[in-house]
C-alpha positions as CSV (number, residue, x, y, z in Angstrom):
1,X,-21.2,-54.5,-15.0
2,X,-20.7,-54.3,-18.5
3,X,-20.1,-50.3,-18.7
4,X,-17.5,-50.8,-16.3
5,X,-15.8,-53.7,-18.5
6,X,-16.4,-50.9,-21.6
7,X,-15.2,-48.3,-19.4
8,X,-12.6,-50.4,-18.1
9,X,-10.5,-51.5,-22.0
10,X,-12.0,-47.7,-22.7
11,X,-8.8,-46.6,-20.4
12,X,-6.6,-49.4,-21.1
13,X,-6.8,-48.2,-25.0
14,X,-6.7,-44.5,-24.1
15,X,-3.2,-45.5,-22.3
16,X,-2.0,-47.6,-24.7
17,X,-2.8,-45.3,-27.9
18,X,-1.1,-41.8,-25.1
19,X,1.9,-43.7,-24.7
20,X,2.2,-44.9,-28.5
21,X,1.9,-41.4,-29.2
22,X,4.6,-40.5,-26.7
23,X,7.0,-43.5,-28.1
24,X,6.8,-43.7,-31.3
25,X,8.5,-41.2,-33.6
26,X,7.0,-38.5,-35.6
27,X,6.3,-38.5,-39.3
28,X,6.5,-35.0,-39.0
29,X,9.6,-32.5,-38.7
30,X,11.0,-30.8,-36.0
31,X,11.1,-26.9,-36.3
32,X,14.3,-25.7,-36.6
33,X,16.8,-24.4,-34.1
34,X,16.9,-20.6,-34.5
35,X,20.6,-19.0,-34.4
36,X,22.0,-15.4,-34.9
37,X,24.5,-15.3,-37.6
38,X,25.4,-11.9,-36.3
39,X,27.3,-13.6,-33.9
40,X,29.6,-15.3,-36.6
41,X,30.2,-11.7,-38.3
42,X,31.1,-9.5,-35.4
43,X,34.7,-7.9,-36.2
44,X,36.6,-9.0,-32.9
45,X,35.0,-12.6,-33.7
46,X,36.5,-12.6,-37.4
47,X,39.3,-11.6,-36.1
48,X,40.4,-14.2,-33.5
49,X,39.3,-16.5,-36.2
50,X,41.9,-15.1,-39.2
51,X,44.8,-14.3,-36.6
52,X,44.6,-18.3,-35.4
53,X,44.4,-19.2,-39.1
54,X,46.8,-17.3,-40.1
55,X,49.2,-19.2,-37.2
56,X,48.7,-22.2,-39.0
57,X,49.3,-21.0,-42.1
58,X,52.9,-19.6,-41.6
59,X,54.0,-23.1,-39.8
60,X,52.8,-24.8,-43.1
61,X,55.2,-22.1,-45.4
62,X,58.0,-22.6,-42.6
63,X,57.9,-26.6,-42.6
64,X,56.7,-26.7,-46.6
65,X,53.7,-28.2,-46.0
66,X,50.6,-28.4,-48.6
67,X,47.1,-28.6,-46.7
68,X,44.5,-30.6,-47.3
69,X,41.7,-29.3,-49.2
70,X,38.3,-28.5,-47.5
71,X,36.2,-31.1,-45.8
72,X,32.1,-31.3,-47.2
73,X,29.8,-29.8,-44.9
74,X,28.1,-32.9,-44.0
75,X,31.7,-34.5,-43.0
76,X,32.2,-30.9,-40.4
77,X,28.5,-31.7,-39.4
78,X,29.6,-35.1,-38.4
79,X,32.8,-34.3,-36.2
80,X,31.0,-31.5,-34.5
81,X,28.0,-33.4,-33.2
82,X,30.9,-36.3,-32.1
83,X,32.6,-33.5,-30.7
84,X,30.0,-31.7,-28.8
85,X,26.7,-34.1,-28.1
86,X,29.1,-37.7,-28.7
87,X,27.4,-39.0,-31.3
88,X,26.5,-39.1,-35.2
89,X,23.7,-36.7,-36.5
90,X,20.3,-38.0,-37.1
91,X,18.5,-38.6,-40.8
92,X,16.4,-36.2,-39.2
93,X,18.7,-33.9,-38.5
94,X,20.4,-34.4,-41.5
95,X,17.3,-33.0,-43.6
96,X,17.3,-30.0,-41.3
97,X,21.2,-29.3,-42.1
98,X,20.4,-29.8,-45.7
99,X,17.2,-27.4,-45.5
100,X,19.4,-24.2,-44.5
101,X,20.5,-22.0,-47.2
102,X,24.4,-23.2,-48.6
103,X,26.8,-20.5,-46.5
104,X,24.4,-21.0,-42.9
105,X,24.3,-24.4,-42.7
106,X,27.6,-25.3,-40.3
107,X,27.0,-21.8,-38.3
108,X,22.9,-22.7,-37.8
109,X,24.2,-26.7,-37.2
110,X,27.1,-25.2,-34.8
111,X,24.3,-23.4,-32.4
112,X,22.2,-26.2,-32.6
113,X,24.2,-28.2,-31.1
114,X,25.1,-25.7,-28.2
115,X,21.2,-25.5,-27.8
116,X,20.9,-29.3,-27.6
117,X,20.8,-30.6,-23.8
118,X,23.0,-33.4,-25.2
119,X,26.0,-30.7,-25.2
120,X,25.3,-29.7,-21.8
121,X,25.2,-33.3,-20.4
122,X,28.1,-34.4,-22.5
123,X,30.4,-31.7,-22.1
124,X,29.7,-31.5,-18.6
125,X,31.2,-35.8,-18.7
126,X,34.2,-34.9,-20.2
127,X,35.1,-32.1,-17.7
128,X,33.9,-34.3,-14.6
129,X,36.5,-37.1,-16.3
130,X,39.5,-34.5,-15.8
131,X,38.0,-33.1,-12.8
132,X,37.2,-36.5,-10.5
133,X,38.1,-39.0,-12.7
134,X,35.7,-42.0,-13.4
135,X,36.2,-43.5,-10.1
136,X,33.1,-44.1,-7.5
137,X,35.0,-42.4,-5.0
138,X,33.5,-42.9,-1.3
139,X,30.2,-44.6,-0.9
140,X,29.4,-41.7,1.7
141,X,30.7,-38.4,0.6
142,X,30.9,-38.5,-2.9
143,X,27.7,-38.1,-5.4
144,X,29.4,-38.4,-9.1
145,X,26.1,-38.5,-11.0
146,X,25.4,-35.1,-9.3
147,X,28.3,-33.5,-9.8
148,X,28.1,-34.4,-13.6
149,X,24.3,-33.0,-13.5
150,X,25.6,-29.5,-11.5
151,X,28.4,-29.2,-14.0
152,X,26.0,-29.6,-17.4
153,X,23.8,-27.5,-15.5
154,X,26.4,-24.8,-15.6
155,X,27.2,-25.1,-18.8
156,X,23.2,-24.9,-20.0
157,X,23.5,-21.6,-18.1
158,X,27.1,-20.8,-20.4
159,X,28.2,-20.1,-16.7
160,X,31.9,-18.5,-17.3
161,X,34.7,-21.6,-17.0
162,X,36.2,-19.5,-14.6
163,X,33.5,-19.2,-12.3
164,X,33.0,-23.5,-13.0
165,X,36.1,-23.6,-11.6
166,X,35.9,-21.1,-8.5
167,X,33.2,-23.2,-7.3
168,X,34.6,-26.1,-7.5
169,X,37.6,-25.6,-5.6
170,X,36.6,-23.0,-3.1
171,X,32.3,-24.3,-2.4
172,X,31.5,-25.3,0.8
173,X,28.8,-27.6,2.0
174,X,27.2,-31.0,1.4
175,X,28.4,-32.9,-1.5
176,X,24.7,-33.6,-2.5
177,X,23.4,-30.0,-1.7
178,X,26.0,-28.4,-3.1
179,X,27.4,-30.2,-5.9
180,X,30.3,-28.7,-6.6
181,X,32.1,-30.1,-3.2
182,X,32.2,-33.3,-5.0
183,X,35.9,-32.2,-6.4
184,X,37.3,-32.0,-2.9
185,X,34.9,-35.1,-1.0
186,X,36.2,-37.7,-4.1
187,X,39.5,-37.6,-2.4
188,X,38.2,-38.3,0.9
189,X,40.6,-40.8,2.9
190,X,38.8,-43.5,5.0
191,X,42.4,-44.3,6.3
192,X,42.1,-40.6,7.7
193,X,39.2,-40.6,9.0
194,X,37.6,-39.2,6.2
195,X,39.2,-36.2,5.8
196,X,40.3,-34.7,2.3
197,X,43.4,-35.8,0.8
198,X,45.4,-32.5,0.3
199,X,48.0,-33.7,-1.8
200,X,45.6,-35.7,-4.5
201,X,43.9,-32.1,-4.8
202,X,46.9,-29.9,-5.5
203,X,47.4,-32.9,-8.0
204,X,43.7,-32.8,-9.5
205,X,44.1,-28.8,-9.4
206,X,47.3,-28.4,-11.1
207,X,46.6,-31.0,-14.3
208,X,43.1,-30.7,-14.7
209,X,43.0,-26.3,-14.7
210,X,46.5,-25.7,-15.5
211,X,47.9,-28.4,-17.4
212,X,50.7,-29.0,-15.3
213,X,51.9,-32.0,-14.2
214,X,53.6,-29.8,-10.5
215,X,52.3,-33.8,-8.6
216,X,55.6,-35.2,-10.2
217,X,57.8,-33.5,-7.3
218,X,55.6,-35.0,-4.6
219,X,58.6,-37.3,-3.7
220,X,61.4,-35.8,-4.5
221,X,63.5,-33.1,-6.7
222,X,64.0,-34.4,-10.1
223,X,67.0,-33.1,-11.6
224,X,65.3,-32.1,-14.8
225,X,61.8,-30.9,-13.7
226,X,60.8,-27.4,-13.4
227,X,58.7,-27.7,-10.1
228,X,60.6,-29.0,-7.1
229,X,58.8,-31.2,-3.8
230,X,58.8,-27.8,-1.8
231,X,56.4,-25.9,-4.6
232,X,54.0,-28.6,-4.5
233,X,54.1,-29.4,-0.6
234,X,53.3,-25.6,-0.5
235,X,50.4,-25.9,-3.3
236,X,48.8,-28.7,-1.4
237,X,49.0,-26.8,1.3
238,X,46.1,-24.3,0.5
239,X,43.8,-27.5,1.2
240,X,45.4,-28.4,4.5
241,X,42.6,-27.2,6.7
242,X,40.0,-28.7,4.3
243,X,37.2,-30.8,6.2
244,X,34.7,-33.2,6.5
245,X,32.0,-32.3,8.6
246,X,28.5,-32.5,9.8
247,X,27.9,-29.6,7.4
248,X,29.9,-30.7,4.6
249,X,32.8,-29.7,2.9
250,X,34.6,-26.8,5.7
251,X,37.7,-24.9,6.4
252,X,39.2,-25.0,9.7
253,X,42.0,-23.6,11.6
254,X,45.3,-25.7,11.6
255,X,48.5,-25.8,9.9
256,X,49.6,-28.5,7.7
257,X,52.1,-30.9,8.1
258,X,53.9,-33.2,5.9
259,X,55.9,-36.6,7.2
260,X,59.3,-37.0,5.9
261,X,59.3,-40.9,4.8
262,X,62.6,-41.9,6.3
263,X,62.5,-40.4,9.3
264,X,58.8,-39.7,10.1
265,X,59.2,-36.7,11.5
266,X,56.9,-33.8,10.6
267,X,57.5,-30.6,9.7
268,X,54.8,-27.7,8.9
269,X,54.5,-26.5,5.4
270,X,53.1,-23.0,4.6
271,X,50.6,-22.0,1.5
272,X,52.8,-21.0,-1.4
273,X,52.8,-20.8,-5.7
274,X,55.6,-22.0,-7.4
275,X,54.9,-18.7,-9.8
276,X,53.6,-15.5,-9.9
277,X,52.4,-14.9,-6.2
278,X,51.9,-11.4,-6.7
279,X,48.0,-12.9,-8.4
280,X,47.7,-14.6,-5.1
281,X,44.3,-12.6,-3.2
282,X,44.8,-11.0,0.3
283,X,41.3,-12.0,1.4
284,X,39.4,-15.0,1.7
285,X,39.7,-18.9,2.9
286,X,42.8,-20.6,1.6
287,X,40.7,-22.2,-1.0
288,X,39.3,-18.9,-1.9
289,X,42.5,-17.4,-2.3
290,X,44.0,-20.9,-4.4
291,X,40.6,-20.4,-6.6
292,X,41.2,-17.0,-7.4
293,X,44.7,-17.3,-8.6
294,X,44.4,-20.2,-10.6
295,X,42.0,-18.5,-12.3
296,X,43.2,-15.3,-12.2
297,X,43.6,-13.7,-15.8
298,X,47.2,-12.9,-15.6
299,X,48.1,-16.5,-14.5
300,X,49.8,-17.9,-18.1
301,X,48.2,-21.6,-17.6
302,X,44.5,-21.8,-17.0
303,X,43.2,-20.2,-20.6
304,X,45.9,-22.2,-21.8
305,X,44.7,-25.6,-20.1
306,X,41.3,-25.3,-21.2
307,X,41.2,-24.3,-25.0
308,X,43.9,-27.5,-25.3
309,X,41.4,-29.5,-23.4
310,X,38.3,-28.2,-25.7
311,X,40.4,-28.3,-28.4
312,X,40.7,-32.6,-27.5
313,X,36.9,-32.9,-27.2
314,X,36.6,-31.5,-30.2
315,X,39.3,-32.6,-32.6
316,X,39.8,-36.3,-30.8
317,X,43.5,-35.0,-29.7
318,X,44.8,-31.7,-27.9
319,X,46.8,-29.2,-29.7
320,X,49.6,-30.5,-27.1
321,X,50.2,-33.2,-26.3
322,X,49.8,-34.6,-23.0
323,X,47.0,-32.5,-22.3
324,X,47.6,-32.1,-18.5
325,X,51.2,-31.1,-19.4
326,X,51.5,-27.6,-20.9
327,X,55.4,-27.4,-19.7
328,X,56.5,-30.6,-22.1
329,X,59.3,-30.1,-24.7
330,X,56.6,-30.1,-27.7
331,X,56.2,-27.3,-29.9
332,X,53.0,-25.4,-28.6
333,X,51.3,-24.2,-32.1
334,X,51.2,-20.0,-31.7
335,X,47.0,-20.5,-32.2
336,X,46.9,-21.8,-28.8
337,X,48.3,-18.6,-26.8
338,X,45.6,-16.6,-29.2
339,X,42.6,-18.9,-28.4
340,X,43.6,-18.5,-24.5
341,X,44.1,-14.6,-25.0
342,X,40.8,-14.6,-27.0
343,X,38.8,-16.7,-24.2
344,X,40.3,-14.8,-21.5
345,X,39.7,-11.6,-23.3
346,X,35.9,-12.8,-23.6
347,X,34.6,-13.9,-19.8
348,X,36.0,-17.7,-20.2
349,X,33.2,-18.2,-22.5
350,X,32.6,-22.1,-23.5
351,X,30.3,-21.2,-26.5
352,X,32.5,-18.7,-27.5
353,X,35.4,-20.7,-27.9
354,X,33.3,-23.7,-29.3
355,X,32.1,-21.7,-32.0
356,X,35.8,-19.8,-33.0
357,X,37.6,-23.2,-33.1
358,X,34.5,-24.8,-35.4
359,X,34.9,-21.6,-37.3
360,X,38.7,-22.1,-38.1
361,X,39.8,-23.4,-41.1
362,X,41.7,-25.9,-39.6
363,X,39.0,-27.5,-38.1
364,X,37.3,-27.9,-41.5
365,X,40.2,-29.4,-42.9
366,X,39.7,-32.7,-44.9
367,X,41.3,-35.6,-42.8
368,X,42.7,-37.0,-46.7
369,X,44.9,-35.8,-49.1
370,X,45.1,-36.0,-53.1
371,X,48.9,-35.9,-52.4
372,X,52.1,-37.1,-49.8
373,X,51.3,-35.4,-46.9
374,X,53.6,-36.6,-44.4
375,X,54.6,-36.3,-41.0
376,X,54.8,-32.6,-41.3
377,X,51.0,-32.2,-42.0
378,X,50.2,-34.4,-39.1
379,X,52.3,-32.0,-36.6
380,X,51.1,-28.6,-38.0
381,X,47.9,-30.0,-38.4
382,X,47.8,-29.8,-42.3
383,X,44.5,-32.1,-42.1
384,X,42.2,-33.2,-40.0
385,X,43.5,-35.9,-37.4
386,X,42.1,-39.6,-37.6
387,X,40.9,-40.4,-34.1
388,X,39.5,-43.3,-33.1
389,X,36.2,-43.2,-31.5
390,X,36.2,-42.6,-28.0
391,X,33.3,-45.5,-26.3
392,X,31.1,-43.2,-25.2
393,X,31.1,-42.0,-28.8
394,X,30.7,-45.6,-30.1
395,X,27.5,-46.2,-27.8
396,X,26.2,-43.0,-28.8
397,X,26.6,-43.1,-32.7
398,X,25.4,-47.1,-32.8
399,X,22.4,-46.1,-31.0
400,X,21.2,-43.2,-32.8
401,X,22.7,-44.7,-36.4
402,X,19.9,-47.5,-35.4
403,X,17.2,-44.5,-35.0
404,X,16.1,-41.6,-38.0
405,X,15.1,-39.7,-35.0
406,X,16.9,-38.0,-33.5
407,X,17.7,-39.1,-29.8
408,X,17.7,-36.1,-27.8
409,X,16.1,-35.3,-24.4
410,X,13.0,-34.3,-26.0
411,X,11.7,-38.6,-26.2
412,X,9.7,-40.1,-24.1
413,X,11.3,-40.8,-20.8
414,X,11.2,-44.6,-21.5
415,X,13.1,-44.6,-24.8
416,X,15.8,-42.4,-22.4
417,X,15.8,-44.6,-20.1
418,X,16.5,-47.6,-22.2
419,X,19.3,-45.8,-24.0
420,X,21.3,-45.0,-20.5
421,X,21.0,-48.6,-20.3
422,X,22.5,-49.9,-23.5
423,X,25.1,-46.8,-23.8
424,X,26.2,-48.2,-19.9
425,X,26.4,-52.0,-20.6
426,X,28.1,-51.4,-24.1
427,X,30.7,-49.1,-22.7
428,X,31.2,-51.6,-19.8
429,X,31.9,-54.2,-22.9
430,X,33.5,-52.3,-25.0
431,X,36.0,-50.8,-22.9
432,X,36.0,-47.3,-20.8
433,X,38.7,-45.0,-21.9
434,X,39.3,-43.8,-18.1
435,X,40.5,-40.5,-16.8
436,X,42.9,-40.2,-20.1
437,X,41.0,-40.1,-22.6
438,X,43.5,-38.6,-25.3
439,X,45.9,-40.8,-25.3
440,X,45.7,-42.6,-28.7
441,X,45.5,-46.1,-27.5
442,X,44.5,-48.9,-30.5
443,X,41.7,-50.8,-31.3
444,X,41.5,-54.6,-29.5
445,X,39.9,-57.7,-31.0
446,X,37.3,-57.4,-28.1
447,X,36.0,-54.3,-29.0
448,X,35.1,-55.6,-32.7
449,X,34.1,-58.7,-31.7
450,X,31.2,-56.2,-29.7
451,X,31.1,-54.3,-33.0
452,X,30.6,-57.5,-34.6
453,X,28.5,-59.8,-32.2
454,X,27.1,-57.8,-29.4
455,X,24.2,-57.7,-28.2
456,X,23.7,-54.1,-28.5
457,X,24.3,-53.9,-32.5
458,X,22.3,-56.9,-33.2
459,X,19.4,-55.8,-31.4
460,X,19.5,-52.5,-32.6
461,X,19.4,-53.8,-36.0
462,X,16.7,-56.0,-35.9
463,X,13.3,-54.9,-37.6
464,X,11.1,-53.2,-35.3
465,X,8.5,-50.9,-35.1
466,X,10.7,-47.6,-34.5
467,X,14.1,-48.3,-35.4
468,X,16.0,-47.0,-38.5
469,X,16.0,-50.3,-40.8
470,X,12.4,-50.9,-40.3
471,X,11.5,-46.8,-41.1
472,X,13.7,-47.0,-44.1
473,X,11.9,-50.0,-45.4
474,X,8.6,-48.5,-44.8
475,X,9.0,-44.8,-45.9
476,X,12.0,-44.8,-48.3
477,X,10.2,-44.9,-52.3
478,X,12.3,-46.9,-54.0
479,X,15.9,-48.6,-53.4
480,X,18.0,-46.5,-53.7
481,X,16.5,-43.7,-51.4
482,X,16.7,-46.3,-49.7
483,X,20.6,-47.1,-49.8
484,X,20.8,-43.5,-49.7
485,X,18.7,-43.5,-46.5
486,X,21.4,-45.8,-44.7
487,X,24.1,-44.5,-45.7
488,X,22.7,-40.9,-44.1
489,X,22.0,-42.5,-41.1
490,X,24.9,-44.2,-40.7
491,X,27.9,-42.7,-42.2
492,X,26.9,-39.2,-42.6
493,X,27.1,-39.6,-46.2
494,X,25.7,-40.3,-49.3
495,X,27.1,-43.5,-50.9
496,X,29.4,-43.3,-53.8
497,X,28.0,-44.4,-57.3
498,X,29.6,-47.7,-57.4
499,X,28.8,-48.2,-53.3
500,X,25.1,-47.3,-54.1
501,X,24.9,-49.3,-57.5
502,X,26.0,-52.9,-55.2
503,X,23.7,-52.4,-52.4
504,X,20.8,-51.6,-55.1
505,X,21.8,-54.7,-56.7
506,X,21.6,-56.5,-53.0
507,X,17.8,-55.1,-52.5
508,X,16.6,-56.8,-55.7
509,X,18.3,-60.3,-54.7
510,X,15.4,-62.4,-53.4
511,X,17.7,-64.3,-51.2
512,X,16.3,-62.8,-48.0
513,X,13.6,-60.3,-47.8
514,X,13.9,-56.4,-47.8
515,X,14.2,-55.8,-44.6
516,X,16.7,-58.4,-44.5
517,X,19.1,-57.1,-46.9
518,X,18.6,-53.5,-45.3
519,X,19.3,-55.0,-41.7
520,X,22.9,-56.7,-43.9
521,X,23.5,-53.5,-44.9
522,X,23.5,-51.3,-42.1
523,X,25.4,-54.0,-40.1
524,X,27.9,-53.8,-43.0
525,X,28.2,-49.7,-42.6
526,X,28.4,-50.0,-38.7
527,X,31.0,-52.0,-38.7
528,X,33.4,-50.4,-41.2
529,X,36.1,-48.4,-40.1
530,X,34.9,-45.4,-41.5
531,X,31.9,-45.5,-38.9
532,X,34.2,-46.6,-35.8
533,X,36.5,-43.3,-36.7
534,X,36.5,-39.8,-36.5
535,X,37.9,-38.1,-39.5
């Protein structure tokens, strides 16, 4: 009896000291992401990067305008990882950044990110947001968590955007066997029995890889608009023998009919483009033939449509503004027509374009000035823009700024699990942006009032065995590595002399304990605007 008692707490301690292993952090470093800095020398690469600089430059001569000076390279680090992975960079990470020779460092950090499943699943988020929307859509016929998976599964394959986008207008099949279906079953209409709505796609199609806004004639001719009712009853025609089926997502025979509203009678409508039909294939389903001229690489809009829409993720605004409406009276900046000839030019490559924006010298602008910028600056983007955080990216960064880890896909399953959680119930709290999520809307009281008495930032904060202010009390040697420590974690930055020299003079108070004053002051940091922005 007794060896199998000592056998017995023999297994429970194996388990117990497996998983600790498993959960707990490392002491040690990871090995560093390789890159190829070939890539970031290659002439026709250079060359897109000076010719878009070199746009901006002449609109700053034209309108007088006096740029801002460079940002430091731990300030770039910090708007690409919110750009590309949704959240602030890791101490850990940090110390790798800072390990690469001066002149490598944004270059290595830029493909380390794009190696980093966090881009995948996060870029593959914001193009489900544009291209379903955040709604659940039918209970039945609709698998958004899927389609979100497929689509950063895509993107870990650098699948051309072009080919993205083929498949998800023209797939057939089952929504959960074939992802990419999920664009047309979202729209199914229980009213109709379930069949696709034709005139929500041609909608969805036409903002989300276009950036035109051709839904605004579904009614009627406006006087001033561009598109009349006939070009998009035509557009939404191409999904008129869409179907719901025992197989899926089908096309069937059948014409499509629209009802006039006053006097309900119906007429047929055939497949037409309000532009340029001569890119319009022979061959192929309707879909098919919709799909290949959207994409085609003559049509003016789609290149267009998605380097203003990376362009967003990555700056916090478009380069034109609305994003889904390339036709509006604003000034399009010349860089964009050369980024969409460039991505075009290159096989609709995501990474491509990722890297040449990051490159530009716009991009590593500062988002401050040492002198009156004005409105001018702001338009011809003379400095970085201020964005607020979007609340994916305030989840993100408040978990891993509680964390020296970093808080990829590479921890234990639990700690994954548990971070779904909180990032879910804080965004729930804090406010989901929705389908626009560029549209410069404020701050509200509730959302500080989460920054300042949620659940998720006071638990975070609390000592504990693995997160940051407990690690920082253990391992940092004095105070103020220790200040410095937070401040890394946090902000992305080391703290000014006068900033370090008051939070030094905090340790050393024995009002509260160490960890209690380190807990104060990463509640301080997490909460300042500085943290809640990106700049």
């Amino acid at each position: 009896m007794w060896m199998r008692n000592l056998l017995f707490l023999g297994l429970i301690a194996g388990g117990g000291l497996a998983l600790g292993i498993n959960i707990l952090p490392p002491r040690h470093v990871k090995a560093r992401t390789s890159y190829d800095p070939v890539a970031y020398q290659e002439k026709d690469f250079l060359e897109t990067v000076h010719r878009a600089d070199n746009s901006f430059r002449e609109m700053w001569t034209t309108e007088n305008v006096r740029p801002a000076l460079p940002a430091d390279d731990l300030t770039i680090a910090r708007r690409l990882s919110l750009g590309l992975t949704g959240t602030v960079p890791s101490l850990e990470e940090i110390r790798q950044f800072e390990s690469i020779p001066v002149g490598e460092q944004l270059p290595w950090w830029i493909d380390h990110l794009l190696q980093d499943k966090r881009f995948a699943a996060y870029f593959g988020e914001r193009l489900a947001r544009a291209f379903v929307g955040t709604e659940d859509g039918p209970a039945i016929f609709f698998r958004r968590r899927r389609f979100v998976t497929w689509l950063g599964e895509e993107i870990t394959k650098n699948r051309p955007y072009d080919q993205i986008v083929r498949q998800v207008i023209a797939t057939e099949g089952l929504w959960t066997d074939k992802p990419a279906t999920n664009f047309i079953s979202v729209t199914a209409q229980q009213e109709k029995e379930n069949q696709p709505n034709p005139v929500r796609l041609a909608g969805r199609v036409t903002r989300a890889f276009l950036g035109l806004r051709l839904d605004c004639a579904q009614c009627h001719n406006h006087p001033f608009a561009k598109w009349k009712q006939k070009d998009f009853e035509s557009f939404a025609a191409f999904f008129g023998q869409t179907r719901v089926g025992f197989r899926g997502i089908a096309d069937s025979p059948g014409q499509y009919e629209v009802e006039d509203p006053k006097t309900q009678e119906k007429r047929v409508v055939e497949p037409g483009v309000a532009f340029s039909p001569e890119l319009l294939p022979t061959e192929g389903t309707l879909r098919e033939k919709i799909a290949g001229w959207v994409t085609h690489p003559k049509n003016p809009y789609f290149a267009k449509a998605a380097v203003n829409r990376v362009w967003a993720i990555m700056c916090g605004q478009p380069l034109l503004t609305p994003i889904d409406n390339l036709e509006s009276d604003s000034f399009q900046p010349p860089a964009l027509q050369i980024l969409a000839d460039d991505f075009s030019a290159h096989g609709y490559d995501l990474r491509r374009l990722i890297r040449v924006i990051a490159r530009m010298q716009v991009y590593q602008l500062d988002s401050r000035c040492d002198h009156d910028a004005g409105d001018a600056a702001e338009k011809t983007w003379g400095l970085f823009p201020l964005t607020r955080l979007r609340p994916e990216q305030m989840a993100g960064s408040v978990l891993q700024a509680s964390s020296i880890s970093t808080l990829d896909a590479e921890r234990h399953i639990i700690f994954r699990a548990f971070r779904a959680l909180d990032e879910n119930n804080f965004v729930k709290r804090y406010g989901d942006s929705g389908d626009d999520e560029f549209d410069g809307r404020g701050g509200t009281i509730p959302q500080r009032l989460v920054m300042m008495n949620g659940e998720l930032v006071g638990e975070k904060l609390k000592e504990g065995p693995v997160n940051a202010v407990t690690r920082i009390k253990m391992l940092a040697p004095d105070d103020p590595k220790a200040v410095e420590a937070a401040y890394l974690t946090a902000l992305t930055r080391r703290p000014t002399p006068e900033e370090a020299a008051h939070f030094e003079k905090r340790l050393k108070e024995s009002d509260h304990s160490r960890g209690e004053h380190l807990q104060d002051l990463f509640w301080t940091l997490i909460n300042s605007t500085e943290f809640s922005w990106n700049h």
